[in-house]
C-alpha positions as CSV (number, residue, x, y, z in Angstrom):
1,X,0.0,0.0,0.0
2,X,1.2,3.4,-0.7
3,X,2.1,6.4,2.0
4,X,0.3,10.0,2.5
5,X,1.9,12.2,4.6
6,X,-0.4,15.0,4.8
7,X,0.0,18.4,7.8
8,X,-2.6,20.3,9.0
9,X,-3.3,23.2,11.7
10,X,-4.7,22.1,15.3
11,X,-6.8,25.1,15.6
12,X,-8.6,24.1,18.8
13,X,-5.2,25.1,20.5
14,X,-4.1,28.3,19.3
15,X,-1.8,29.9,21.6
16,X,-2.7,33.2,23.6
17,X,-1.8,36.4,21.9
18,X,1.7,37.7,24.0
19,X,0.8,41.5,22.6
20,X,-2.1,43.2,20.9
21,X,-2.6,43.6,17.3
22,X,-0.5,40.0,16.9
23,X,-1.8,37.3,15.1
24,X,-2.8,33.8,17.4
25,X,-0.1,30.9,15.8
26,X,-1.1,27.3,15.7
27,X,0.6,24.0,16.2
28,X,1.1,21.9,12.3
29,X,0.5,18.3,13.2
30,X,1.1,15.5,10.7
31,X,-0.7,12.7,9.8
32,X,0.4,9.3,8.3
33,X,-2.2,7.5,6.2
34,X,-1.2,3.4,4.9
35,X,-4.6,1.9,3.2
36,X,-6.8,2.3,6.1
37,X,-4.3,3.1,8.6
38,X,-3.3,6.3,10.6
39,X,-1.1,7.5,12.9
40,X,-0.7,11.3,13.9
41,X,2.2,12.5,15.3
42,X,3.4,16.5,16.3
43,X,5.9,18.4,14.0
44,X,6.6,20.7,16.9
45,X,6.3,23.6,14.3
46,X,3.6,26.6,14.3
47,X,2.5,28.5,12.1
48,X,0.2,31.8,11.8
49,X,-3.6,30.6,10.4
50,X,-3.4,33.6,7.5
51,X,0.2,32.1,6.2
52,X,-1.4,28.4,6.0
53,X,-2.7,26.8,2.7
54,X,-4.8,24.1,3.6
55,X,-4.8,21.9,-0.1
56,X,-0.6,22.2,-0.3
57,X,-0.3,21.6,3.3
58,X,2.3,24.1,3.8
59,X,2.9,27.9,4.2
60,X,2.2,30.2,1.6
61,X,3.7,33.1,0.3
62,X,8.0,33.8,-0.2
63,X,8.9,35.1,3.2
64,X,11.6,34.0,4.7
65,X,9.4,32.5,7.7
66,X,7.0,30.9,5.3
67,X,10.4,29.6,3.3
68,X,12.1,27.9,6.4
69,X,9.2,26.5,7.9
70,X,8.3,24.6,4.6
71,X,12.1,23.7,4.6
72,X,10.9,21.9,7.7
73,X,7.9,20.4,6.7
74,X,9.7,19.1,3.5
75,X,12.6,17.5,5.8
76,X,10.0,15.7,8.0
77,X,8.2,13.9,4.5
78,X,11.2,13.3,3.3
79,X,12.3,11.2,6.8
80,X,9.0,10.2,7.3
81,X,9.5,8.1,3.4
82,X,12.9,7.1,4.3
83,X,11.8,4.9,7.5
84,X,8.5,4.1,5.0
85,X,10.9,2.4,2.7
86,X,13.6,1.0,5.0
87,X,10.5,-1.3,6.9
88,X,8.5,-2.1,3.7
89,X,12.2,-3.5,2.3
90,X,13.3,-5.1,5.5
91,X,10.2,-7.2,6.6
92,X,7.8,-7.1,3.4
93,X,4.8,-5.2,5.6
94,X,4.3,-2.1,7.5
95,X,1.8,0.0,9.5
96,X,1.4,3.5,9.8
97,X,2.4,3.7,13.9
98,X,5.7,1.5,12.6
99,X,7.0,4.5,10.7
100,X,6.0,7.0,12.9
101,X,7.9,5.0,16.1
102,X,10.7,4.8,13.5
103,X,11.1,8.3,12.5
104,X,10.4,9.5,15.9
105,X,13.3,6.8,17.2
106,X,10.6,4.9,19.4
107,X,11.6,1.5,19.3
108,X,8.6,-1.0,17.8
109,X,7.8,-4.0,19.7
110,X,7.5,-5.6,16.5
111,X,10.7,-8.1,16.6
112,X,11.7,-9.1,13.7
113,X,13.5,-12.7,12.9
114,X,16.9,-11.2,12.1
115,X,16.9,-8.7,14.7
116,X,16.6,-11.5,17.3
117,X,18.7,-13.3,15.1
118,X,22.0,-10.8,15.4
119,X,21.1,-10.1,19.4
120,X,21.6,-13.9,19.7
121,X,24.6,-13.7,17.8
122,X,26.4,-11.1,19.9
123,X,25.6,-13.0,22.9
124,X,27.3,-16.1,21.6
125,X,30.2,-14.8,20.6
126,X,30.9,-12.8,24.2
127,X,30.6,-16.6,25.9
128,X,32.7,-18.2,23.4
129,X,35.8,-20.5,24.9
130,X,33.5,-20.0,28.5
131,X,30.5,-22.3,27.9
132,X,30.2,-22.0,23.7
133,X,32.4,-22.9,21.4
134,X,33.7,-21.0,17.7
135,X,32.4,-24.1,16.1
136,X,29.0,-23.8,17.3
137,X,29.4,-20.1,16.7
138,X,30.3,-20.8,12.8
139,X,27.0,-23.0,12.6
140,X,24.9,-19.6,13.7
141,X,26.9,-17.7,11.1
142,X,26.1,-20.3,8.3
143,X,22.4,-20.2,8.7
144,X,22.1,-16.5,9.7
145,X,23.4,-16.1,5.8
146,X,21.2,-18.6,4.7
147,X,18.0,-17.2,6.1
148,X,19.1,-13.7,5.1
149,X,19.4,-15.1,1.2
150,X,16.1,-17.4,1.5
151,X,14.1,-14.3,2.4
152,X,15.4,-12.1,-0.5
153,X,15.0,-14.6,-3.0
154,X,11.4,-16.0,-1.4
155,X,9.5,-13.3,0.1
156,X,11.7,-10.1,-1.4
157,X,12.5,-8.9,1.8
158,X,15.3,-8.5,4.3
159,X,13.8,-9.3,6.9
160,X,10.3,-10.5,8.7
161,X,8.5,-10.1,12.3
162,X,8.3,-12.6,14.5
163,X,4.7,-12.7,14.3
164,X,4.6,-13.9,10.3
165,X,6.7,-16.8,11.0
166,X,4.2,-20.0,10.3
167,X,4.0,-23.2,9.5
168,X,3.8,-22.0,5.6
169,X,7.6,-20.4,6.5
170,X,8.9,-23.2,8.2
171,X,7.7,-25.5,5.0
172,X,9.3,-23.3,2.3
173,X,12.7,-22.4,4.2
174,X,12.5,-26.9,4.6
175,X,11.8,-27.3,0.8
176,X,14.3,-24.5,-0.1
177,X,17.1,-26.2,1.7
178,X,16.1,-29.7,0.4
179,X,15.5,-28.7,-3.2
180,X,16.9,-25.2,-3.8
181,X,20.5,-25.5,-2.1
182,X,20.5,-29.8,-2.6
183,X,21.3,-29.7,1.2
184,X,21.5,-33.7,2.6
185,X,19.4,-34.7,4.9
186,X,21.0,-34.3,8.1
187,X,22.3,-30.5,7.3
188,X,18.4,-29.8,6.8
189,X,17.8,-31.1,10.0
190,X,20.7,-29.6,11.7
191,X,19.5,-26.4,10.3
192,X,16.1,-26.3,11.0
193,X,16.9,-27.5,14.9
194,X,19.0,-24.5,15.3
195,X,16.2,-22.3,13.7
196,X,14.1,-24.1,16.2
197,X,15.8,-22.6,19.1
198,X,16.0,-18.8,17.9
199,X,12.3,-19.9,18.3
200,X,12.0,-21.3,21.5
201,X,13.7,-18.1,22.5
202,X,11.3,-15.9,21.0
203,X,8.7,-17.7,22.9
204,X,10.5,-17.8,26.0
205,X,10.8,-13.7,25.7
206,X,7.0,-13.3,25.1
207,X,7.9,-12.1,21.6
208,X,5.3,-14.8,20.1
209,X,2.8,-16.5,21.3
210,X,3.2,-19.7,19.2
211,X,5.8,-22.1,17.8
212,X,5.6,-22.4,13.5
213,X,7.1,-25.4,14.5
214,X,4.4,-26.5,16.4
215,X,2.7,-28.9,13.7
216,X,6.0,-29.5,12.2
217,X,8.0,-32.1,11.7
218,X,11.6,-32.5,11.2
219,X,12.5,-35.1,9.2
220,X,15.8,-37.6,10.7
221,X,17.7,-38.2,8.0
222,X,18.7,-41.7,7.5
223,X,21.5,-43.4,9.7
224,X,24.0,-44.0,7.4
225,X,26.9,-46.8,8.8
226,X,29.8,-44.3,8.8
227,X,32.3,-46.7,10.3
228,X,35.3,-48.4,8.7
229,X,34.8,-52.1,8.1
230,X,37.3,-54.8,9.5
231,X,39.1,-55.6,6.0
232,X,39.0,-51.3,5.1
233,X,40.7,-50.7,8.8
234,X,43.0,-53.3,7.8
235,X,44.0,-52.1,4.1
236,X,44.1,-48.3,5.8
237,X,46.7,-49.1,8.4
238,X,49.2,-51.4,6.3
239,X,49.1,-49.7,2.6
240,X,52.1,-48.4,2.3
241,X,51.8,-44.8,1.9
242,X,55.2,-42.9,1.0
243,X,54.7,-39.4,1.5
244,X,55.1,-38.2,5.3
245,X,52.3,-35.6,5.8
246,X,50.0,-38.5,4.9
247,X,51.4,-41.1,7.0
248,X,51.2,-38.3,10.0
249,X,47.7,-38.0,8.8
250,X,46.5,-41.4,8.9
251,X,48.2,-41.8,11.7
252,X,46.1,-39.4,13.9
253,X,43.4,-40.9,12.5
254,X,44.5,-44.2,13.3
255,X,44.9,-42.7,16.7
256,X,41.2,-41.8,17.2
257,X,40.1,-45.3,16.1
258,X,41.7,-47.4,18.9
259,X,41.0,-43.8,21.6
260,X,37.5,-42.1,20.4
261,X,39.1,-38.4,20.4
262,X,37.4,-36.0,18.4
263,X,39.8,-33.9,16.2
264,X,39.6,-31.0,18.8
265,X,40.1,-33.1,22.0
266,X,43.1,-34.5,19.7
267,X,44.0,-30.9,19.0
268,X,44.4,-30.2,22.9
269,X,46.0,-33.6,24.3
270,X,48.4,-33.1,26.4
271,X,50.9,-35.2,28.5
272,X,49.3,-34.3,31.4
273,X,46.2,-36.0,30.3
274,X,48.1,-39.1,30.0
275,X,48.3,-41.1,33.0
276,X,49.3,-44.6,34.3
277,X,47.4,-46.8,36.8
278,X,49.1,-49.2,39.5
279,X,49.3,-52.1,36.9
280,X,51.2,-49.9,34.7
281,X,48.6,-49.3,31.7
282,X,47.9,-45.7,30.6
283,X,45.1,-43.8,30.3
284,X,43.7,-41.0,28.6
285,X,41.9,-38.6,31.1
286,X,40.2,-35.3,29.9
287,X,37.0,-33.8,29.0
288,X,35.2,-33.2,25.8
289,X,35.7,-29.8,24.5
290,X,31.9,-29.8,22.8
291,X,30.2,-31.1,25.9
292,X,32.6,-30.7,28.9
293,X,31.7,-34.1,29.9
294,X,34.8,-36.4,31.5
295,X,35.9,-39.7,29.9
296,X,38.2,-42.3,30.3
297,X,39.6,-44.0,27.5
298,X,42.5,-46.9,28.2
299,X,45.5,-46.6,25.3
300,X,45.8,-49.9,24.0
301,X,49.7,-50.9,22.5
302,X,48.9,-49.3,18.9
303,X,47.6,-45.6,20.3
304,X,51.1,-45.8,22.6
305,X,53.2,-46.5,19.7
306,X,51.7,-43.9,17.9
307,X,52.3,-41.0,20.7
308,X,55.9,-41.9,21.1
309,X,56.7,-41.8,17.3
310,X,55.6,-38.1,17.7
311,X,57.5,-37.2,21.1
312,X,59.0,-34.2,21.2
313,X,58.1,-32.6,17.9
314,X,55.1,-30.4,19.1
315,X,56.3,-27.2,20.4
316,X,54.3,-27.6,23.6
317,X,52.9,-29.9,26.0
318,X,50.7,-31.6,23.3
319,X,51.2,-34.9,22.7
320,X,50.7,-34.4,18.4
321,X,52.2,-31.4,16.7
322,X,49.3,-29.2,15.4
323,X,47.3,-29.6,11.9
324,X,44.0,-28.0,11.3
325,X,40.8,-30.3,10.8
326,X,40.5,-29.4,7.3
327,X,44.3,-30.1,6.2
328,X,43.4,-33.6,8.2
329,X,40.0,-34.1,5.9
330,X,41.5,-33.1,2.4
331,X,45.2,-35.4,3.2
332,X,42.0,-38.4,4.2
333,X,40.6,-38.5,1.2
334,X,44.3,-39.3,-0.5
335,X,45.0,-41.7,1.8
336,X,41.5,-43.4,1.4
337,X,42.5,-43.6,-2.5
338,X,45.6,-45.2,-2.0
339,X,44.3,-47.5,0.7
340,X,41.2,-48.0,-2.1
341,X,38.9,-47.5,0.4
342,X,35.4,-46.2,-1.8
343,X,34.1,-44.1,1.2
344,X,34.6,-40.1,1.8
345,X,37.0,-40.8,4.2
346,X,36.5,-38.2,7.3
347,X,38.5,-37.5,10.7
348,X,34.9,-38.2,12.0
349,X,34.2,-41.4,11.0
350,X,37.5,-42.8,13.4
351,X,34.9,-42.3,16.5
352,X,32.5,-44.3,14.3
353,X,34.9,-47.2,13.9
354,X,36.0,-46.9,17.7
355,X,32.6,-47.2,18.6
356,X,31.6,-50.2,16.2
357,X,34.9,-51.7,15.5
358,X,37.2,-51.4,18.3
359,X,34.6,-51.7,21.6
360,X,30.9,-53.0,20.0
361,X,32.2,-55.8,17.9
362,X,34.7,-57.0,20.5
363,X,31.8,-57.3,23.0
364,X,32.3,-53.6,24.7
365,X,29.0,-52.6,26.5
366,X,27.4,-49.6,24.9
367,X,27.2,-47.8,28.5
368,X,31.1,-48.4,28.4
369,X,31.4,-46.7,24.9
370,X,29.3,-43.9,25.9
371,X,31.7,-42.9,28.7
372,X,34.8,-43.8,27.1
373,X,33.0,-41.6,23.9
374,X,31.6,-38.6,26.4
375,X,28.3,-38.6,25.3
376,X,25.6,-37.4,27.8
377,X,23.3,-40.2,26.7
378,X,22.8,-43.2,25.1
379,X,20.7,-42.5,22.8
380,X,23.8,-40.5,21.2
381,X,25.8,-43.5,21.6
382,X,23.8,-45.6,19.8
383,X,24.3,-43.6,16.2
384,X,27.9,-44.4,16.7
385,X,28.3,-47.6,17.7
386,X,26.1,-49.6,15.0
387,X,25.1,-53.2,15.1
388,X,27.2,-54.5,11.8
389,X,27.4,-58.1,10.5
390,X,30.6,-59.1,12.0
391,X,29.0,-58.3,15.7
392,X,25.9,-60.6,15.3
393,X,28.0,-63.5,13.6
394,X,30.5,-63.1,17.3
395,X,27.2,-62.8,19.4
396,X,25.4,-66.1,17.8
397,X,28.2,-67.9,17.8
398,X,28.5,-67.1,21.7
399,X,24.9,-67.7,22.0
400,X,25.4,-71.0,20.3
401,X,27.8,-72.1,22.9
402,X,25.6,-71.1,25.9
403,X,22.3,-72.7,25.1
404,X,23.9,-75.7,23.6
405,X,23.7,-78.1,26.5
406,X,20.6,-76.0,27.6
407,X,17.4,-77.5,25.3
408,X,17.0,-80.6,23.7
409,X,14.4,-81.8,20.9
């Protein structure tokens, strides 16, 4: 809908005469007209009731008074269309008290999703390394950008209140993830979950009354079995691989397969982290860096052999010298072709094969693997440490030997 800004003289307060003979002035107020809407608001400019024209809305006449005061009048439209245009681009609607809060610098209570998006934002970054983490951070950063592009290219707009978010938005930011960007699955979902919380936030500050994802539902992506097989573990640890950035690489990841460290809890091992119980084994003792839970992991001959090939070259207490995650993902995915392993090898998928290889399919309880992994749950756990073909032939076979003497027929 288009703006009218129209001014116009309040005569039932004209101001007492100060001397005789001078003419009564009157205040101009201004009125703002959107379709059916309007909002009046004071100019804090007077004028004398003989200098007014009431069709132009402005003083009449080329005196200097008449000259500045429509100088005035001119500057208030022209601010008046500025905020007009600034709300209409960023959220796609507005009303006629919207743009007379915003020109008058009252703050609307109308919240929009970016808005509350950036406020977030700041917060997050000022707890960072105290009970957040960059990566996390990154993740907000990635999907602030996306929502900012879905709403230009969908709706035409920079922005949108808090109110107009519905099950309709929630549906077309799903479908342009899925079909628009080709995201997988799981990003989808780890997208819209994060979304999900700017919401519960929203709610939780009494900025909407209702969830858009309240008759919504996130689709789980498939589990996919991201672990290593037996025979590819095999082929990945004994291919000889000639160059010595890659054999440090594989290495590390070797490391996490027979430990369960992340790449970041690699990142930060130190010696001190390292210590040995009264039967002389040695353990890994730290906390998870994404969840600050504690684990206990035992180092088994291979991870041991591994740390003291590296001793002394990193340039501090850590036990590895450093390498960025993705240096580590880009040398995989050499290594992986020379060991002709088919899958997109990742420094992920060594807590994958911990899980399944190393502690499931040897007959490791899963409440084991969850504290040795540092998981908060099982539930987590269990996406980890998959149920492969290798476990159930091991777990029949030991089945076979209990009941054997047990039933007859």
């Amino acid at each position: 809908m288009d703006l009218k800004v129209s001014f116009y003289l309040k005569r039932e307060q004209k101001e007492k005469k100060t001397n005789a003979g001078v003419q009564p002035v009157y205040p101009i107020v201004g009125k703002i007209i959107i379709g059916n809407d309007i909002a009046q608001f004071g100019t804090k400019l007077k004028v004398e009731e003989r200098l007014w024209h009431v069709q132009s809305g402005r003083a009449t006449g080329k005196s200097r008074a008449a000259t500045l005061l429509n100088r005035e009048i001119n500057k208030i439209n022209l601010g008046i269309h500025s905020r007009y245009r600034e709300i209409l681009n960023r959220t796609g609607t507005v009303t006629a008290i919207e743009v007379k809060n915003a020109f008058q610098g009252i703050a609307t209570s109308r919240k929009t999703l970016i808005v509350l998006f950036e406020e977030i934002m700041r917060d997050f970054r000022t707890r960072i390394g105290i009970d957040r983490t960059q990566a996390t951070y990154v993740q907000h950063e990635v999907l602030y950008k996306q929502l900012k592009e879905f709403l230009r290219e969908k709706y035409r707009v920079d922005d949108i209140p808090l109110t107009d978010l519905n099950h309709s938005f929630i549906e077309a930011l799903d479908f342009y993830f899925r079909i628009d960007r080709k995201m997988k699955p799981g990003t989808v979902k780890a997208r819209l979950v994060l979304l999900n919380k700017i919401v519960i936030i929203a709610l939780h500050r009494n900025l909407i009354t209702s969830s858009p994802f309240e008759d919504f539902r996130i689709e789980k992506p498939e589990v996919k079995n991201r672990s290593l097989s037996a025979d590819e573990l095999d082929r990945l640890m004994n291919t000889p691989i000639r160059y010595s950035t890659q054999c440090y690489i594989r290495d590390l990841f070797v490391f996490s397969v027979f430990t369960g460290l992340s790449h970041a809890d690699l990142k930060k091992l130190t010696r001190k982290n390292i210590i040995t119980d009264d039967d002389g084994g040695k353990w890994i003792t730290d906390e998870r860096r994404k969840t600050h839970v504690p684990f206990h992991v035992k180092l088994l001959s291979i991870p041991v052999q591994i740390m003291e090939r590296y001793r002394g070259l990193a340039t501090d207490d850590t036990v590895f010298p450093p390498m960025s995650l993705g240096q580590v993902n880009i040398g995989l995915k050499k290594v992986a072709k020379k060991c002709n392993i088919q899958k997109a090898l990742s420094f992920h998928m060594a807590r994958y094969t911990f899980a399944t290889q190393i502690c499931l399919s040897q007959g490791v309880p899963i409440e084991s693997v969850s504290r040795m992994l540092g998981h908060r749950n099982i539930q987590t756990t269990q996406r980890y440490a998959q149920v492969n073909n290798e476990k159930i032939c091991l777990d029949m076979k030991q089945l076979s030997k209990n009941i054997a003497d047990k039933f007859s027929f």
